[in-house]
C-alpha positions as CSV (number, residue, x, y, z in Angstrom):
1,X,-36.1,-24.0,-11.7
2,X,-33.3,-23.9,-8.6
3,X,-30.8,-26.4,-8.6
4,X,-29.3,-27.3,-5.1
5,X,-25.6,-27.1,-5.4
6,X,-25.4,-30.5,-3.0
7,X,-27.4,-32.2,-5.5
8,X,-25.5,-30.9,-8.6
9,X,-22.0,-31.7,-6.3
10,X,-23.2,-35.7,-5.8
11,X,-24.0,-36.0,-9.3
12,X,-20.6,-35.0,-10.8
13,X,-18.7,-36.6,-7.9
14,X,-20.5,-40.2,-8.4
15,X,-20.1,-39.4,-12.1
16,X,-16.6,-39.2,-11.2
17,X,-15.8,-41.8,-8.6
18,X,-17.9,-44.5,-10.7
19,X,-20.5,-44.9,-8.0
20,X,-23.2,-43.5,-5.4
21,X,-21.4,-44.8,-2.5
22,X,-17.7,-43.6,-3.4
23,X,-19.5,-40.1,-3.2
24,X,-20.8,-40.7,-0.1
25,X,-17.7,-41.3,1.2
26,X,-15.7,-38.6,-0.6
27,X,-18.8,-35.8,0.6
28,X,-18.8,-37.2,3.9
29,X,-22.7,-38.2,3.4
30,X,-24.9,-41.3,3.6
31,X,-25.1,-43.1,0.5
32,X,-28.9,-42.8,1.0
33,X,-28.8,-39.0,1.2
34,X,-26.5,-38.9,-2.2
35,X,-28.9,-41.1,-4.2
36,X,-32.0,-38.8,-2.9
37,X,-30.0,-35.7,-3.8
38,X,-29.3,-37.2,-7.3
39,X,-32.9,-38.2,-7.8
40,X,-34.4,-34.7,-6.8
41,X,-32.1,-33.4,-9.5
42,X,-33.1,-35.7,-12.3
43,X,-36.7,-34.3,-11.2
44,X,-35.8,-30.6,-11.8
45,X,-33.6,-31.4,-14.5
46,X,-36.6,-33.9,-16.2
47,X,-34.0,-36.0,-17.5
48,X,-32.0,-39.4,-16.3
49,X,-28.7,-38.7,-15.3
50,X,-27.7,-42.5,-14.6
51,X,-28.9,-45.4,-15.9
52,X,-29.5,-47.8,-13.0
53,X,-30.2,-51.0,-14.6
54,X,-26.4,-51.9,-13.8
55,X,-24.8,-53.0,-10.2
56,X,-22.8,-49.9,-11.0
57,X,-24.6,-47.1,-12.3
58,X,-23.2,-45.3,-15.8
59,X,-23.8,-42.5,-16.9
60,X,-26.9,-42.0,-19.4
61,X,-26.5,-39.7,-22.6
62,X,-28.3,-37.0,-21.0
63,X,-25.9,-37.3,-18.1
64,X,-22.8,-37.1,-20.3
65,X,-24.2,-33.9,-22.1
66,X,-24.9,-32.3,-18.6
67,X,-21.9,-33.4,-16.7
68,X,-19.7,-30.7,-18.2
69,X,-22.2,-27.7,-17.2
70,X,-22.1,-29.7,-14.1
71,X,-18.8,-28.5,-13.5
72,X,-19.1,-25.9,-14.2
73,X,-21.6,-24.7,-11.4
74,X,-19.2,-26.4,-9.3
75,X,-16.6,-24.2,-10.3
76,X,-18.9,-20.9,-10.3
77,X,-19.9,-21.6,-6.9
78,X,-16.5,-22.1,-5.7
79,X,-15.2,-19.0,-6.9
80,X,-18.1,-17.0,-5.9
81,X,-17.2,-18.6,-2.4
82,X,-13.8,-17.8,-2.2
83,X,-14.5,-14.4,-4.2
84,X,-16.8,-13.4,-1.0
85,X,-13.8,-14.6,1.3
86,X,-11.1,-12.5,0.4
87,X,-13.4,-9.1,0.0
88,X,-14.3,-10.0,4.1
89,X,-10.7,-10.4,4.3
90,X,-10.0,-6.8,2.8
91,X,-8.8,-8.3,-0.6
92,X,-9.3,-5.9,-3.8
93,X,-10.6,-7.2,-6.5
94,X,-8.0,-5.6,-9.1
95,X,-4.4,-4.5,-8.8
96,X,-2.3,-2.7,-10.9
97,X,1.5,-2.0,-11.4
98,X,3.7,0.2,-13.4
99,X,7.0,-0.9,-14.4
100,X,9.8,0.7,-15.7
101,X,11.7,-0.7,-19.0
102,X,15.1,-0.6,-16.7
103,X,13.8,-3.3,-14.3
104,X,14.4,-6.8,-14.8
105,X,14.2,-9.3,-12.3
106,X,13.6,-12.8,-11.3
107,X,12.5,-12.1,-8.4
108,X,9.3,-10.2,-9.6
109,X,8.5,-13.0,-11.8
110,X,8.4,-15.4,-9.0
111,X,6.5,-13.3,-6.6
112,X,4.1,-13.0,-9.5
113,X,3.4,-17.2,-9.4
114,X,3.5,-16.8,-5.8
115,X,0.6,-14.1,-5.7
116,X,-1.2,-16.1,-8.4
117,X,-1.3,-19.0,-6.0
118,X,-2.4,-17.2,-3.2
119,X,-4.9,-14.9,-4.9
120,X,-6.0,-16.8,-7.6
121,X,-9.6,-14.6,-8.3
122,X,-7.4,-11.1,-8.4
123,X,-7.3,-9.2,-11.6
124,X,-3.4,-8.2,-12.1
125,X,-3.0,-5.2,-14.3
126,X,0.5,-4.5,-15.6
127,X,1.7,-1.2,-17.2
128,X,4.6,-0.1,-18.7
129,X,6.2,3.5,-17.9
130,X,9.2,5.7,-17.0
131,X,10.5,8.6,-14.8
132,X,7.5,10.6,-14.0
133,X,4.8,9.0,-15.5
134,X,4.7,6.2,-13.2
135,X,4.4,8.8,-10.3
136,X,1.9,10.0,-11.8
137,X,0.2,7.0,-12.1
138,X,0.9,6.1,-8.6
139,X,-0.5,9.5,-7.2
140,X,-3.9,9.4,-9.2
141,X,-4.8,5.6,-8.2
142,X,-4.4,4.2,-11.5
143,X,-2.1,2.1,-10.1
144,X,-0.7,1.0,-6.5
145,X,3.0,0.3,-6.8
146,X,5.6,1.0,-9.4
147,X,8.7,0.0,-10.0
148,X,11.4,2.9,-11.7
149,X,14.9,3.8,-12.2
150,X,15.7,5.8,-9.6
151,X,15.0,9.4,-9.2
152,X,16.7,12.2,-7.6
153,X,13.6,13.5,-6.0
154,X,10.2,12.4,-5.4
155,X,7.2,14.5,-4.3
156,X,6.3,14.0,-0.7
157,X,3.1,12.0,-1.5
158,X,5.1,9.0,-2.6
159,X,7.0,6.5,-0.5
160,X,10.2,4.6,-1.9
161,X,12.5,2.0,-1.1
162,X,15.7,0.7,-3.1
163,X,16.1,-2.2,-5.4
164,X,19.2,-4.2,-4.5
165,X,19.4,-5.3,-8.0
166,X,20.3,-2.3,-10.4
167,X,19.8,-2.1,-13.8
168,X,23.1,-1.4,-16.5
169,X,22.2,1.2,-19.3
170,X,24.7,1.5,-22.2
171,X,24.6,3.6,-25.9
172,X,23.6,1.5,-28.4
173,X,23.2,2.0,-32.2
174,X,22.0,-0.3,-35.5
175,X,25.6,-1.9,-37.2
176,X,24.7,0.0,-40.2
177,X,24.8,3.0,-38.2
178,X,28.0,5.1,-38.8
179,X,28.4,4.9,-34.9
180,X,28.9,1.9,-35.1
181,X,32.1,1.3,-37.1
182,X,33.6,3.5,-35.2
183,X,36.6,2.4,-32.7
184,X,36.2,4.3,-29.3
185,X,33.6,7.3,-29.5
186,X,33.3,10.3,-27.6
187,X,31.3,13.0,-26.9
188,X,32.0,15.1,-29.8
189,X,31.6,12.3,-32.1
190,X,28.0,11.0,-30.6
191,X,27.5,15.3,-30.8
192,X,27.5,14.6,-34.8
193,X,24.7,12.1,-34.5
194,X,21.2,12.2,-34.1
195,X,20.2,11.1,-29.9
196,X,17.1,9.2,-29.3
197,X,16.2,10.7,-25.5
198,X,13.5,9.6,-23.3
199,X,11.0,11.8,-23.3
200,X,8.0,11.3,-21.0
201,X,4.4,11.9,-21.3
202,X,5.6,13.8,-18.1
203,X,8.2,15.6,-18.3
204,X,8.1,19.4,-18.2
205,X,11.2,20.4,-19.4
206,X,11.1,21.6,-23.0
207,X,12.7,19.8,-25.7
208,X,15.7,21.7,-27.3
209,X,15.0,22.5,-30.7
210,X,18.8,23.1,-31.6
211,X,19.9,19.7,-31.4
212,X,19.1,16.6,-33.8
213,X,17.5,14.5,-31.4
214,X,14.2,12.5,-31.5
215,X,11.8,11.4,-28.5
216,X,9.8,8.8,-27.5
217,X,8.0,8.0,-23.7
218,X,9.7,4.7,-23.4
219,X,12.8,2.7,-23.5
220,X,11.2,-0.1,-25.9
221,X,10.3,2.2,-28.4
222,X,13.4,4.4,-28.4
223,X,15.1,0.8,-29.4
224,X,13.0,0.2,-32.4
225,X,14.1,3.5,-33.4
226,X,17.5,2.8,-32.9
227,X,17.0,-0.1,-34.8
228,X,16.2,1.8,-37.8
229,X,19.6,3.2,-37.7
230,X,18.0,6.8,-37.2
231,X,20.0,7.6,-34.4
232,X,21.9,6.2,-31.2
233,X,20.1,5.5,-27.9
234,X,20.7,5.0,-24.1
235,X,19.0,1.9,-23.5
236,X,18.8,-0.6,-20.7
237,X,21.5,-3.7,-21.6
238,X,18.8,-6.4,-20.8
239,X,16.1,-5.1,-23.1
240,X,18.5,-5.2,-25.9
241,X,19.6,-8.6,-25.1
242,X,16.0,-9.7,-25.0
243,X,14.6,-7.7,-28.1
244,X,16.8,-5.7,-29.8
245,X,17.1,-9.0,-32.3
246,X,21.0,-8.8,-32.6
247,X,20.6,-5.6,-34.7
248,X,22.3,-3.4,-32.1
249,X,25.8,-2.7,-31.2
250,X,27.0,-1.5,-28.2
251,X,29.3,1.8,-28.2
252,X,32.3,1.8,-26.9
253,X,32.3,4.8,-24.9
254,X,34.2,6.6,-22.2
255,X,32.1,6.1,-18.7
256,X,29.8,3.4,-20.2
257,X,27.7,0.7,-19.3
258,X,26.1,2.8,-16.1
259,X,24.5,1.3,-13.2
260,X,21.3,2.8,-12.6
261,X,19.3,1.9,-9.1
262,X,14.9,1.0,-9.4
263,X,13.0,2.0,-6.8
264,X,9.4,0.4,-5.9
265,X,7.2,3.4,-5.4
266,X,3.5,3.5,-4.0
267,X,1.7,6.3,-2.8
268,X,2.1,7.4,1.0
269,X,-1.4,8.2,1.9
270,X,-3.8,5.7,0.1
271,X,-5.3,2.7,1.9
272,X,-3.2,0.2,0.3
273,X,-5.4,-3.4,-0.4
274,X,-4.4,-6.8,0.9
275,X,-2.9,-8.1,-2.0
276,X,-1.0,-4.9,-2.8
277,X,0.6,-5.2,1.1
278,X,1.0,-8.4,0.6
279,X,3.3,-8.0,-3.0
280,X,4.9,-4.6,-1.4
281,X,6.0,-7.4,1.5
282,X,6.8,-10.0,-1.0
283,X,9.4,-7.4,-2.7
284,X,10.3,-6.0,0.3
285,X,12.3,-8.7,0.9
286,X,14.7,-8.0,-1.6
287,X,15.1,-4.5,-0.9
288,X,17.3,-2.4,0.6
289,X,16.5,0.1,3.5
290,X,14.8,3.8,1.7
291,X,16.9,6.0,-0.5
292,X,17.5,9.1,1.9
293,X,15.9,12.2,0.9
């Protein structure tokens, strides 16, 4: 059995409207041609959708059970429409980003109900990472733009441009920690104390094994460590303030809080999709001109 999408469309839109001729005029269509449509599909179906033994025809109980799946062919057949639209149009189906625990912004979070409205069939994938595991991610496709604290360096593959908001990093530790009854710390005294570093799934450079420290490969997990009072951490002021659950104390030392820039990163020499131009644009607006170097 086919179903004609015109037919299924006139039955849920007089359904709706409360009468064959109000969805003639809402389709554009003679109320003749809508009461043929709805007839041919009570023939396929084998069922009365519309008892007509009213001057305004309800809905039968067969009609009331179908109406819902109805819709929902309606709703199929939309989204396959618009679906097909945006692949013509050079849309990707899915697109992914890599964030870094240091950025926190508004402004992503409305471009993100922005690109909703304007791609509503995309599949958004967000990761979280740091340092140089979101290049990496960036240069092996897995995902198309990034956003990270800024690095000193980046390889020539990837492409970067500066985040006028910065993030502020400070040294944190639990309040049971001994840290943290201290007065004003310095270096020798955080020296006495286990460091929880950031540690990338990454980074090359060898851990040393002569000092007390522990790692993990982000900034979220290095603060549920510090929570445990194992140790102190560098961690980014905003992610404390959202999860670190009051149980954190800020450290009063020398040269602390630090500014550190974010960078959106994407790769230089991949075909970038139409909604990842479009959010690079989006962004783009609140960035400053590239990082030299």
């Amino acid at each position: 059995m086919t179903l004609s999408i015109d037919a299924v469309t006139a039955f849920v839109y007089a359904a709706e409207l409360g009468s064959f001729s109000a969805a003639a005029r809402r389709l554009g269509k003679s109320q003749p041609t809508v009461s043929e449509a709805i007839a041919n599909l009570e023939i396929d179906l084998g069922c009365v959708l519309f008892d007509r033994g009213t001057r305004i025809p309800g809905l039968t109980p067969a009609g009331q059970l179908l109406l819902p799946q109805a819709r929902q062919i309606i709703a199929a057949s939309q989204d396959l429409r618009q679906q097909a639209e945006q692949l013509g149009a050079g849309v990707e189906t899915r697109l992914t980003i890599v964030l870094s625990d240091t950025f926190q912004s508004r402004t992503l979070e409305n471009v993100a109900c922005l690109l909703e409205a304007r791609y509503p069939l995309l599949e958004l994938e967000c990761l979280v990472g740091e340092q140089e595991d979101v290049l990496d991610l960036i240069l092996s496709g897995r995902a198309q733009l990034g956003l990270v604290g800024a690095l000193d360096r980046y390889p020539p593959d990837i492409r970067h441009q500066r985040q006028r908001e910065a993030s502020e990093l400070a040294l944190y530790a639990a309040h049971r920690h001994p840290l943290a009854a201290s007065g004003r710390v310095d270096e020798a005294l955080l020296g006495r104390h286990r460091q929880l570093r950031l540690n990338t799934y990454g980074d090359k450079t060898p851990a040393d094994s002569g000092q007390r420290q522990w790692y993990a490969p982000s900034y979220l997990m290095l603060l549920d460590m510090a929570r445990l009072g194992v140790g102190w951490a560098e961690l980014p002021c905003w992610l404390v303030d959202s999860f670190g659950g009051g149980e954190l104390k800020q450290l009063d030392v020398a040269g602390w809080p630090k500014r550190m820039p974010v960078d959106l990163v994407w790769a230089a020499r991949r075909p970038m999709g139409a909604a990842a131009g479009w959010l690079l644009r989006q962004l783009a607006d609140g960035i400053a001109p590239p990082a030299e170097g």
